[in-house]
Every structure is written in C-alpha cells, then in structure tokens.
Residue frames relative to the residue before (quaternion, step in Angstrom):
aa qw qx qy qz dx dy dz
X 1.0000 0.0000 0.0000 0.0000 0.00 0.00 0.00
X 0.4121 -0.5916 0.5996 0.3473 3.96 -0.66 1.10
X 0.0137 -0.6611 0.7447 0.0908 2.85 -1.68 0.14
X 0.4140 -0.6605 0.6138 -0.1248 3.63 -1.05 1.89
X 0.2066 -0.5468 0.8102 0.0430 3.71 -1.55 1.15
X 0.0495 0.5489 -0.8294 -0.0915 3.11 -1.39 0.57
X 0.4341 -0.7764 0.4467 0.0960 2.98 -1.14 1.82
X 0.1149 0.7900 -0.6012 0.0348 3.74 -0.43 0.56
X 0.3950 -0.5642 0.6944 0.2086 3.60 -1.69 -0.28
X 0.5843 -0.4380 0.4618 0.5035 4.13 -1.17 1.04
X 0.7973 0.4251 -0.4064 0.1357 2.98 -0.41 -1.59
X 0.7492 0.5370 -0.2426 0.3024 3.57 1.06 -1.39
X 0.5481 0.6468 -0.4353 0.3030 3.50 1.43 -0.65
X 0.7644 0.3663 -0.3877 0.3623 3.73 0.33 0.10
X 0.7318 0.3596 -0.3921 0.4260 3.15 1.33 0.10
X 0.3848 0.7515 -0.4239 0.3278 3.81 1.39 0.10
X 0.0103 -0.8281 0.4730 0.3006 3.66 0.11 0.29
X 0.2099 0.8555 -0.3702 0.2950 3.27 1.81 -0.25
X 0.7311 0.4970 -0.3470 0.3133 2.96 0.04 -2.11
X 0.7322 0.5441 -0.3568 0.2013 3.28 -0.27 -1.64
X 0.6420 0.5579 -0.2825 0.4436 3.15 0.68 -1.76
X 0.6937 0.4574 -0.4298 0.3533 3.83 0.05 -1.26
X 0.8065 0.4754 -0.2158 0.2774 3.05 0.85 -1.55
X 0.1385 0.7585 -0.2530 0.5844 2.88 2.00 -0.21
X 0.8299 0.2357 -0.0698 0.5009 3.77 -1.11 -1.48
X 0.8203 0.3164 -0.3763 0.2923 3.49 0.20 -0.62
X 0.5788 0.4197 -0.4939 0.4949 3.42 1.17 0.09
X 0.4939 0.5521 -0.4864 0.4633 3.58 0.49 -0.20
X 0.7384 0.4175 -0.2598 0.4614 4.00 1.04 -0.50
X 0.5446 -0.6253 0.2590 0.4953 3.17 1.22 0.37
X 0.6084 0.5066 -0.4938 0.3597 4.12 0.55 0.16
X 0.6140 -0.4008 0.6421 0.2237 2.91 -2.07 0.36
X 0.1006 -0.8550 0.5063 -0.0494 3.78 -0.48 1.89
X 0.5290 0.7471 -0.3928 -0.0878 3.46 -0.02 -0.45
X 0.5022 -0.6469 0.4306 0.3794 4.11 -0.74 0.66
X 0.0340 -0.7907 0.6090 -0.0524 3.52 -0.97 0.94
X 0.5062 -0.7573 0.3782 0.1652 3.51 -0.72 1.07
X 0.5746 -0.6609 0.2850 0.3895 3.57 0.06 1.06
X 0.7094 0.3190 0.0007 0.6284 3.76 1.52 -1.66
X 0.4372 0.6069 -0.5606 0.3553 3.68 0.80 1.14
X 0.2225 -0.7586 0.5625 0.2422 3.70 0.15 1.27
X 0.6201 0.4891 -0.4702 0.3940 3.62 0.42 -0.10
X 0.4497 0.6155 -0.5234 0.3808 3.89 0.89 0.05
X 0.0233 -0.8009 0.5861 0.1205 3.28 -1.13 0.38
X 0.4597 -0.7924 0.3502 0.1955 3.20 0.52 1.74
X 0.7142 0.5400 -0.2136 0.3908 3.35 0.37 -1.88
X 0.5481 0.5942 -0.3186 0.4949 4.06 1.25 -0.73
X 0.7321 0.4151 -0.2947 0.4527 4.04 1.41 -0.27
X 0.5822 -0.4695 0.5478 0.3749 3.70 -1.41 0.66
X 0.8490 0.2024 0.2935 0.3900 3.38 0.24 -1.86
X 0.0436 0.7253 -0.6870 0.0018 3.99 -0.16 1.15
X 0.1996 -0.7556 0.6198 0.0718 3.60 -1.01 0.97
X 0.2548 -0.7528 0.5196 0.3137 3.84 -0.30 0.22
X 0.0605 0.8114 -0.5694 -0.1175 3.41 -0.46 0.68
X 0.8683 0.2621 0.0513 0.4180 3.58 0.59 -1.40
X 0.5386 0.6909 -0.4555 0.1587 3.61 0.98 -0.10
X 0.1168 0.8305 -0.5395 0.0751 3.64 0.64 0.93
X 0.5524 0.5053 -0.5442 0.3786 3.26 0.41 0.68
X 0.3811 0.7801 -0.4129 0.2753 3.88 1.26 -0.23
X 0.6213 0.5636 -0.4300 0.3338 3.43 1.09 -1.23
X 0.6629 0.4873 -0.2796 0.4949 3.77 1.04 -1.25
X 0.8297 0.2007 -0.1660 0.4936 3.88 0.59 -0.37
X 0.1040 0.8670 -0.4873 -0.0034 3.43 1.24 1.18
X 0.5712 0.5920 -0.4160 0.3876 4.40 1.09 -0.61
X 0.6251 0.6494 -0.2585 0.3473 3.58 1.35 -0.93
X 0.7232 0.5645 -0.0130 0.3977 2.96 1.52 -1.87
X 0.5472 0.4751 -0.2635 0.6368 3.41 1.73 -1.04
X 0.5274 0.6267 -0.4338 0.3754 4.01 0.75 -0.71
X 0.7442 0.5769 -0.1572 0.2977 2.65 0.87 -2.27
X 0.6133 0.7135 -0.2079 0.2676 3.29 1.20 -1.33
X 0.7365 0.5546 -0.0967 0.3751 2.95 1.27 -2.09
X 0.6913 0.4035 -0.3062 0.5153 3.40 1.72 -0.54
X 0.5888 0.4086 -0.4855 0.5006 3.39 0.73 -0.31
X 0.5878 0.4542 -0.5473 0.3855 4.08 -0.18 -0.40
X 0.5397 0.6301 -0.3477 0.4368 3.89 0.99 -0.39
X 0.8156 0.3682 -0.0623 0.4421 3.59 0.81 -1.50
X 0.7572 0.0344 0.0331 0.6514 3.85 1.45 -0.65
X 0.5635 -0.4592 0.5945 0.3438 3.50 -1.70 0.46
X 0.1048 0.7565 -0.6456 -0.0063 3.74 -1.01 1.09
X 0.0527 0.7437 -0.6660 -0.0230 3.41 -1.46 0.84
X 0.2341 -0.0174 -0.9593 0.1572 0.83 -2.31 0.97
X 0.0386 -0.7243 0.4279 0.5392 3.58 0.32 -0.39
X 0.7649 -0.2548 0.2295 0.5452 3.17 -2.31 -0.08
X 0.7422 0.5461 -0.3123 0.2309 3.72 -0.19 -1.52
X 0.4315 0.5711 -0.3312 0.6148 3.61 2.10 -0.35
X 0.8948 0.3423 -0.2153 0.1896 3.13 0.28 -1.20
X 0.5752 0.5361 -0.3460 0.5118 3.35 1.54 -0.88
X 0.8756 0.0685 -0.3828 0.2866 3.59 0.42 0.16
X 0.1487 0.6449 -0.6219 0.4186 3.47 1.44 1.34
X 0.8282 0.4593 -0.2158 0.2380 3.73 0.21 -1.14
X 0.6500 0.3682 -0.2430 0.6188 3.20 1.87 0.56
X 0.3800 -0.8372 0.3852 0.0799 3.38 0.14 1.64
X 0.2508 0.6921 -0.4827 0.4744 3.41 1.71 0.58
X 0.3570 0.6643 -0.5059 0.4187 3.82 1.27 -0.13
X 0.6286 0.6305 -0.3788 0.2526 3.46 0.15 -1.64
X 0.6848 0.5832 -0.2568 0.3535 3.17 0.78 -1.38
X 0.6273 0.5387 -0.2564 0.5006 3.60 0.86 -1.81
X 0.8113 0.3085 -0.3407 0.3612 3.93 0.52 -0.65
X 0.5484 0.5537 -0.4723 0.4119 3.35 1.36 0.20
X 0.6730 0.5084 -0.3440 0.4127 2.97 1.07 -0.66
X 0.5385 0.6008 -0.3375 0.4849 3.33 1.25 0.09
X 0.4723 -0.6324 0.3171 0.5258 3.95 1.67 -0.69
X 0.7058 0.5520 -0.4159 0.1557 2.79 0.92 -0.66
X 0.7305 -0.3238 0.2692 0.5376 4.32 -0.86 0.40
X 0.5578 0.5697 -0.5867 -0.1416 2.70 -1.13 -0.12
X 0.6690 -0.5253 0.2343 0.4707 3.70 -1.39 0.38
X 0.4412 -0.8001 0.2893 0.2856 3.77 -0.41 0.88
X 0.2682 -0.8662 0.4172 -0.0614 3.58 -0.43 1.14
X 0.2327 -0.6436 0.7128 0.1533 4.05 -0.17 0.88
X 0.0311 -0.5243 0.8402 0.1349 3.46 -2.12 0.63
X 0.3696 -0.5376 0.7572 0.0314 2.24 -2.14 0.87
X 0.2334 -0.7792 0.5701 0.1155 3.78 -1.08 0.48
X 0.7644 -0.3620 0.2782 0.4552 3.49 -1.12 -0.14
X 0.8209 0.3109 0.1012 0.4682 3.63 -0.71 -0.41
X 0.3386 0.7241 -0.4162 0.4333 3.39 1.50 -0.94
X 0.4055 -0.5578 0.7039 0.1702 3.57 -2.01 0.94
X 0.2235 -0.6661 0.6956 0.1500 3.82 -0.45 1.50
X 0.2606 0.7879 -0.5247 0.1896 3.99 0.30 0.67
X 0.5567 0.5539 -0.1957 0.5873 3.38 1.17 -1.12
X 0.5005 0.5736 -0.5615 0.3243 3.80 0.17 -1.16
X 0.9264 0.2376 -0.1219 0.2654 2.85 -0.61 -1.52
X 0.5113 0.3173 -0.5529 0.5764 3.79 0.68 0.55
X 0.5815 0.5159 -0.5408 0.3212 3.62 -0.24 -0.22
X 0.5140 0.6382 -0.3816 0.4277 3.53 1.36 -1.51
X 0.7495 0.5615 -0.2152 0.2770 3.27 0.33 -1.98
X 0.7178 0.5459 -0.1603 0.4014 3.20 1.33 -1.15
X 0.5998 0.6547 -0.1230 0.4432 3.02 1.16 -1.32
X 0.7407 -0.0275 0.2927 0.6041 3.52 -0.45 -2.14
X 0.3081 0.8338 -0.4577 0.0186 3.82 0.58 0.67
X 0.7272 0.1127 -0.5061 0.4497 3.16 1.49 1.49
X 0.1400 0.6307 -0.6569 0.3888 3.67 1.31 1.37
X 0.2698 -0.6245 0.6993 0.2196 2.76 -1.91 -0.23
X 0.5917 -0.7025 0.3893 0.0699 3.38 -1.29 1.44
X 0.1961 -0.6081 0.7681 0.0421 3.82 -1.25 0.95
X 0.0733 0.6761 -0.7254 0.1064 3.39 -1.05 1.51
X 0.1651 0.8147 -0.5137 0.2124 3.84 -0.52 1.26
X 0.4102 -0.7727 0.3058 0.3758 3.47 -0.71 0.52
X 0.7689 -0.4071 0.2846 0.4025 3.43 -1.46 0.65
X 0.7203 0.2871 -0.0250 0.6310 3.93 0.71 -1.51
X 0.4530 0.7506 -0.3669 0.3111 3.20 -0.03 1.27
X 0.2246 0.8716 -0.4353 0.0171 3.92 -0.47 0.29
X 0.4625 0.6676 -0.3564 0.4619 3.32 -0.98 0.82
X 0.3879 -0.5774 0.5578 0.4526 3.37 0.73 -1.18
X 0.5762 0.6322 -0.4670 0.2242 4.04 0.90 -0.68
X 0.8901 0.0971 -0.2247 0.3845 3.06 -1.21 0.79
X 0.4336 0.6513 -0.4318 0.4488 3.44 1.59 0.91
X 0.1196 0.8333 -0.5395 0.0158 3.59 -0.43 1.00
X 0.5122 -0.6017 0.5738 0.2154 3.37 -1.51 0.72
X 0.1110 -0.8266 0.5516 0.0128 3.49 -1.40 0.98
X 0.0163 0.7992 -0.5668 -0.1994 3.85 0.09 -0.05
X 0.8651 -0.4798 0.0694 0.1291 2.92 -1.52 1.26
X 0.4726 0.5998 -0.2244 0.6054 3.32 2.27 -0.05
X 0.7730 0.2960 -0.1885 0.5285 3.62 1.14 -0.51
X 0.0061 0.8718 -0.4874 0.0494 2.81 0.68 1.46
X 0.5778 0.5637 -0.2824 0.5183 3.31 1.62 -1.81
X 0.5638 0.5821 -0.4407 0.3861 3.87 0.44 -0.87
X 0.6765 0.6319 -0.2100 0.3146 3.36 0.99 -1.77
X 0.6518 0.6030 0.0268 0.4592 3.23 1.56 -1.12
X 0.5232 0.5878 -0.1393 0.6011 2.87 1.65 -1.14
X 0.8749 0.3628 -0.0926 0.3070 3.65 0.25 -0.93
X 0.3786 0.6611 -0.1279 0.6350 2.74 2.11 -0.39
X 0.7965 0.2981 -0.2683 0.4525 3.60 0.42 -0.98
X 0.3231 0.7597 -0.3574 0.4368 2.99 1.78 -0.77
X 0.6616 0.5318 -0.2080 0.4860 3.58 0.09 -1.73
X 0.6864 0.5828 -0.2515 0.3548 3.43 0.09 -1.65
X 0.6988 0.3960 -0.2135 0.5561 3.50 0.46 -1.91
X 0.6508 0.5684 -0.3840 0.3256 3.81 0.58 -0.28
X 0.3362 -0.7312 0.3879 0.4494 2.83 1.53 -0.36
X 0.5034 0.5235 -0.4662 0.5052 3.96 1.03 0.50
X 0.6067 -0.5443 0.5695 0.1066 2.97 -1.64 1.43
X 0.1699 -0.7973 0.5663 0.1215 3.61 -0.77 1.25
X 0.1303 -0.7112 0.6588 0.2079 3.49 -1.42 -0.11
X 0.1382 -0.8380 0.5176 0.1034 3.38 -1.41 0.35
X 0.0525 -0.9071 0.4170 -0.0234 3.48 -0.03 0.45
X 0.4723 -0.5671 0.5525 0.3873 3.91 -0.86 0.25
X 0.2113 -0.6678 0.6739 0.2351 3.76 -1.37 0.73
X 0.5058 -0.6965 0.4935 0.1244 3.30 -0.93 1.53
X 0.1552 -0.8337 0.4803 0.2241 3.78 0.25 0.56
X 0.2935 0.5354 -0.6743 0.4154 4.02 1.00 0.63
X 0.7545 0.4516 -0.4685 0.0847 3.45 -0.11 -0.96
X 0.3558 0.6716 -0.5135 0.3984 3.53 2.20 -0.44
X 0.9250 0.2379 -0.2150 0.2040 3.66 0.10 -0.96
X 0.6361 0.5800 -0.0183 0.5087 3.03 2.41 -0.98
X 0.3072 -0.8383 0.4043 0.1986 3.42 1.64 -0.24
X 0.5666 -0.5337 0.4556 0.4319 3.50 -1.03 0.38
X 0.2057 0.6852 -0.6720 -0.1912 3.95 -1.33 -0.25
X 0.4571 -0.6431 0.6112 0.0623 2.88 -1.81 2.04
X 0.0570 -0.6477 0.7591 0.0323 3.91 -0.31 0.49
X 0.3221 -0.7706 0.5467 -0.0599 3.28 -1.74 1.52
X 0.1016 -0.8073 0.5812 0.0126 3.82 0.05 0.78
X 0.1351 0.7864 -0.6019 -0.0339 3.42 -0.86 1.07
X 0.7562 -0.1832 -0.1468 0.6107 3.81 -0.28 1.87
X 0.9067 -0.2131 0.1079 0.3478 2.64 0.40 1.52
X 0.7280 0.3330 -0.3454 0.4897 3.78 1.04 -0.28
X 0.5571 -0.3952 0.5074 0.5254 3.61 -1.44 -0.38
X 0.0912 -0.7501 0.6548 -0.0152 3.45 -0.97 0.37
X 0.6754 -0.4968 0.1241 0.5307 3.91 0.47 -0.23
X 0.2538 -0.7196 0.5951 0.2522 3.87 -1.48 -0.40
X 0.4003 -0.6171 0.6728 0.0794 3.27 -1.85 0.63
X 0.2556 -0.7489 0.5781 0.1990 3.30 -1.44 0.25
X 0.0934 -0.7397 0.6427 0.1762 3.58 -0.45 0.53
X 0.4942 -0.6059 0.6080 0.1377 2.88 -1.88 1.08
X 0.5794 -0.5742 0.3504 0.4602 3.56 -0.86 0.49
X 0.2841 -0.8186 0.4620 0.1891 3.68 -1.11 0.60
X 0.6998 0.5028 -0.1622 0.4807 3.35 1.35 -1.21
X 0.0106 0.7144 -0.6995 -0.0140 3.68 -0.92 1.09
X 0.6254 -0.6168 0.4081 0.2488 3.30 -1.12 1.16
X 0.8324 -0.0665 -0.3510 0.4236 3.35 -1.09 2.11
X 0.6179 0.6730 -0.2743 0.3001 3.24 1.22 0.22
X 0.3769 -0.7780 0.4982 0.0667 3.82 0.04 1.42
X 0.5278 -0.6467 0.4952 0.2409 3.27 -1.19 1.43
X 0.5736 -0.5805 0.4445 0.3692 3.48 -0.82 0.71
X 0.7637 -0.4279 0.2704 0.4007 3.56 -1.63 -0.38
X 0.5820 0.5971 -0.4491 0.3209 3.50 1.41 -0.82
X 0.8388 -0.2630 0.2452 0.4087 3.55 -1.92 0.07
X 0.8451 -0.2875 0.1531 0.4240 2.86 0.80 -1.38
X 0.6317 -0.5963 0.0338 0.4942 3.94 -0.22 1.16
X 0.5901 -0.4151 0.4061 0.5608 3.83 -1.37 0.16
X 0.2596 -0.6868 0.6724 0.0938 3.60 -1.00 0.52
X 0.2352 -0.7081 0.6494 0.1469 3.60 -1.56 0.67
X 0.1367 0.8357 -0.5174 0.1237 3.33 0.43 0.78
X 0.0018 -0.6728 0.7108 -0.2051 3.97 -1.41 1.43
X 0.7399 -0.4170 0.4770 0.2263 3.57 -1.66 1.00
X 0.0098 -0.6970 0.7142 -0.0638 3.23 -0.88 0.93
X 0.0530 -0.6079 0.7771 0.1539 3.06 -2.29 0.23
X 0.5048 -0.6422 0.5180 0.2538 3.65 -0.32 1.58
X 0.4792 -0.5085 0.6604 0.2752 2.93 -1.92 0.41
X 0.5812 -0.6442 0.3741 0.3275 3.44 -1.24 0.49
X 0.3954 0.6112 -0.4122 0.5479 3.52 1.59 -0.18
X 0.5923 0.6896 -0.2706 0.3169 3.34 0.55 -1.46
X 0.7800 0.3815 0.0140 0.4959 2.88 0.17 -2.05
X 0.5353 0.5614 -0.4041 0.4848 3.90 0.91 -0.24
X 0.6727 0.5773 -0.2083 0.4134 3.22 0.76 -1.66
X 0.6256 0.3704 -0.3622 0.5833 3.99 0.55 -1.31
X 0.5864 0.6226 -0.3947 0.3356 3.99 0.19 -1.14
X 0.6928 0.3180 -0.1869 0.6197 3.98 0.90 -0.82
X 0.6684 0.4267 -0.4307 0.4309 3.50 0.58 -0.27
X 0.7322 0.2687 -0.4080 0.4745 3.31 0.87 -0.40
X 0.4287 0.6511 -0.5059 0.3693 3.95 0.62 -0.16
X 0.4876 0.5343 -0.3952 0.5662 3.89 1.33 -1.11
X 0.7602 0.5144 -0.2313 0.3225 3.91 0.31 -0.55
X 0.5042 0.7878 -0.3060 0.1778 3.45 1.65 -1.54
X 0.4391 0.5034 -0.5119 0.5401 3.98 1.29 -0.80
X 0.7859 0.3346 -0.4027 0.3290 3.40 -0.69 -1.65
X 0.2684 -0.6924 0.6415 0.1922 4.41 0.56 -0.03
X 0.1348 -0.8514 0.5019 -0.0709 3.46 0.50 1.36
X 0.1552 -0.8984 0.3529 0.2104 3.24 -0.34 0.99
X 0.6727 -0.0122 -0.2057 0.7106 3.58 1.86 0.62
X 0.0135 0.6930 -0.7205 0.0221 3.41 -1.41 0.34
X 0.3064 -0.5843 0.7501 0.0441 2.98 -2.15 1.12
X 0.0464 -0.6126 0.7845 -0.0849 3.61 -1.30 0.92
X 0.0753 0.6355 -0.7681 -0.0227 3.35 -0.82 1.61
X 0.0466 -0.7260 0.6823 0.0724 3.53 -1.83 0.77
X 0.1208 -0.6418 0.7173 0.2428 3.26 -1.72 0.35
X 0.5149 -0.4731 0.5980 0.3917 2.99 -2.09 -0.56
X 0.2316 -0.7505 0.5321 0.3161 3.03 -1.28 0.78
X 0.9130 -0.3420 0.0482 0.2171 3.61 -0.75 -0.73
X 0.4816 0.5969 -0.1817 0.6154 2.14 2.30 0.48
X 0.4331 -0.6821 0.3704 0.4582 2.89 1.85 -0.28
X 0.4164 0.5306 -0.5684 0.4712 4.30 0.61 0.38
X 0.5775 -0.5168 0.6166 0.1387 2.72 -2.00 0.93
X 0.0162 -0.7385 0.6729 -0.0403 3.49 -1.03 1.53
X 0.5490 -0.4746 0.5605 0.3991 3.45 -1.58 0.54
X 0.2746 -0.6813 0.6678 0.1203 3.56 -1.62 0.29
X 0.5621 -0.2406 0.2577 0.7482 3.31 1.19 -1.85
X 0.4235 -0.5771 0.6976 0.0319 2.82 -2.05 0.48
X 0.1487 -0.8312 0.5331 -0.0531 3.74 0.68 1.44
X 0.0928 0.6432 -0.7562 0.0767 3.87 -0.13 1.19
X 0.6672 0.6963 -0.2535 0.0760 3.81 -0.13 -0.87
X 0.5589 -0.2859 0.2803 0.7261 3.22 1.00 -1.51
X 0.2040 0.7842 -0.5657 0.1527 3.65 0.00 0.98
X 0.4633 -0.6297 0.4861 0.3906 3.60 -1.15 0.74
X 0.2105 -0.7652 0.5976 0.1141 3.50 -0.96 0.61
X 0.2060 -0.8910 0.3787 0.1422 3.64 1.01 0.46
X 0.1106 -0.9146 0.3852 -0.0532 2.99 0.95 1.64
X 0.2992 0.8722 -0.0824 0.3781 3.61 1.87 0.21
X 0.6947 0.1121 0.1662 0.6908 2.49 1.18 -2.18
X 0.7458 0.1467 -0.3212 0.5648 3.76 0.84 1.34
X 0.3334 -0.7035 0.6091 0.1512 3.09 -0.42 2.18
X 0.8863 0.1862 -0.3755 0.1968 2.36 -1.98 1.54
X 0.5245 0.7441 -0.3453 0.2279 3.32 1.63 -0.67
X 0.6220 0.4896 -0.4265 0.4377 3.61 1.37 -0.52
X 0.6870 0.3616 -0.4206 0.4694 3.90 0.86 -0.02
X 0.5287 0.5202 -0.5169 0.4275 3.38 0.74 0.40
X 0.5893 0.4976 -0.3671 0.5199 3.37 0.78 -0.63
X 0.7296 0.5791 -0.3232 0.1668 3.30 0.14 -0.89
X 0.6287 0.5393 -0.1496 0.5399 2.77 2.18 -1.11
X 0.5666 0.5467 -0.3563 0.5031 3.21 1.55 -0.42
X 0.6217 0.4016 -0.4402 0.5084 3.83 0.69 -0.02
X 0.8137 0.1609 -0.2908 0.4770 3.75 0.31 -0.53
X 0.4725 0.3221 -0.7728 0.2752 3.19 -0.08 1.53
X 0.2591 0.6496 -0.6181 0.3588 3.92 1.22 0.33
X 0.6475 0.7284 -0.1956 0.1092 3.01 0.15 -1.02
C-alpha cells in the first residue's frame, strides 16, 4: 500500500477544507494518507512514496527555512508539484516570463530590494492616474500584506512598497481592475493537467484596508462555469507548463477594462483547489497522485 504526505503547516490544518476530503479519497483509493507539517523534525520524509504540497501557507513569512526545507526533502521522497515548480511558482516574478511569452496578463511594475521606490509614483500617475492601485509582495499568499490604494494615496502607495523593500521582499504593483467589483475573480482548477472545475471569488481588497491576522483573507467563494475566453486563456497557461506534467494548477483571471480575460496568478504551489465546489475533484486527484506512482 503507497503511502503519500500531504504537506501542510499546524496552523493551516483547521482552516484547509481541502485536507480532509483528499485524505478522505485517497484512502478510499487504497493508499496510506497522512498530513505532515513541512517543520516537524519528527517527520521522516524518506519513510514516504510521495510528499504532495498541500497547505504550507505559512512559508511566505519563513521563505529561507522553507527553500532549506525543500532541498532536503527532494533528497528523501518524490514531491509535487515538484521543488523546480515550486521555487519558481513562489515568486510571482513568473508574471513577467508569461508576458513575455504573449500571453495576458494584468500588467505589474517590480520593485526589488533596496530598490529607489522613486519611479513608483510617476509611473502610477502615468499609467492608472485615476485607477486605483494593488501594491503586495512578490512571495506571498492569501491576500496578506496586499493593499488597495485609490489614486489620492499615492504617498501611502509608496509608503508600503518601501515598507516591502526595507524587508528585504521584492514588491509588485499592479492596477485594480474594477470588473472584479462586479465580475469577481474566476479560479479554473487543472488536475494533471486537465480542466477539472472553477470558483468565483468575490472581490477581497477595499482601499487602505489590511488583511487581518488569519493565514489568509475571508474569501467569497461560489461555483462557476468559465467563460470560454476564460477557460482558453488558463488552457495555454497551463500548456506553457505541459514538460513539468503538473500535477494541479490554479489560474485565477479577471477582466480587464475592456472586459478580456487576464492572468492574475498562476497557483502551482500550495493552492486551495476547492474540491467542495467540484463533485468529484478530490477523487480525481487522488487518482492523479497514484498514477505518479
């Protein structure tokens, strides 16, 4: 009988709703499941077939630990996503590499370490100089430490940004698409590689307001069927991906202002896959891990 980590962190197991179900479906598939914490020295990694990443959402805040963590466990078991997915899923410096590929996405200034946030704010002016702004860090998830600005808070805009900077965390900035006030985000779920279902996310970010303390923000989340634009769009993003034989993936998109489908993020890492709101998807997965196998 395999036996399968589904990788998580204390904090997330009570709020993952994920977990259960998988763990759930895969014993129902005949394997040996159990969730193990990424920073439990008492794990003994090398004793699994298979380390899935499901939950470690506390990595973004302990990202030297987590890359550590990684490099020894890729030594002791087979992990997917794998590492080489993940170390550069977990820096949204992606975005860039698929635009430069053509493919949409919503357009985004970085900001580096140390970096002079000088530029920011004519670029703002130039750019979206009456939109309001999403400044948030690169390595990041949840919504934390992502805040909304409108077009008066510029200095604020700036303010948070360096913030980032002096942290020594790469920022990003971006334009908040106002479809999503009315059109909502849709996540579209790939599991190895197929469509499998979507969600809608309600908008999350209100302007100067900071996600609370939890992992990550309250979320409106309801069943979707994608537009066919939609669903084209996530389909090439993950095809950009098809060598690495992803075993799940999240493509959230909005419209921008024209109403086209743009990338937001590209969730290869530890993404909820709201297995809930798409009968069957947690036994589809399941079988998708043991044919890894």
């Amino acid at each position: 009988m395999p036996t399968i980590a589904l990788v998580t962190t204390a904090a997330a197991r009570p709020v993952d709703d994920d977990l259960p179900l998988l763990l759930s479906a895969l014993g129902s598939a005949g394997a040996t499941a159990v969730a193990a914490d990424w920073d439990d020295p008492a794990v003994q990694w090398n004793t699994f077939d298979l380390a899935v990443m499901r939950c470690p959402w506390d990595y973004t805040r302990r990202l030297p630990e987590f890359l550590g963590w990684l490099d020894r466990v890729e030594t002791a078991t087979r992990v997917l996503n794998s590492p080489a997915v993940v170390r550069h899923n977990i820096d949204k410096h992606y975005l860039a590499e698929l635009r430069t590929l053509g493919l949409p996405v919503v357009p985004t200034m970085f900001l580096e370490p140390l970096e002079d946030t000088g530029k920011l704010r004519p670029w703002l002016d130039e750019r979206w100089h009456l939109s309001d702004c999403v400044v948030k860090p690169c390595v990041g998830a949840g919504s934390q430490d992502a805040l909304r600005f409108g077009p008066t808070d510029r200095p604020a805009a700036c303010t948070h940004a360096q913030r980032l900077l002096a942290a020594g965390r790469a920022a990003m900035v971006q334009p908040y698409l106002q479809r999503v006030d009315s059109d909502g985000e849709t996540a579209l779920i790939f599991l190895d590689g197929l469509y499998s279902h979507s969600i809608r996310k309600g908008p999350l970010l209100r302007t100067n307001v900071a996600a609370g303390p939890a992992m990550f923000a309250p979320e409106n989340i309801a069943a979707r069927q994608p537009a066919a634009d939609e669903l084209a769009l996530a389909q090439a993003i993950v095809a950009t991906y098809a060598p690495k034989r992803l075993l799940y993936a999240r493509v959230d998109v909005l419209r921008d202002d024209e109403g086209a489908p743009c990338l937001l993020e590209l969730e290869l890492t530890e993404p909820s896959l709201f297995f809930a709101l798409g009968p069957g998807s947690a036994q589809r997965l399941a079988q998708a891990i043991l044919r890894r196998l």
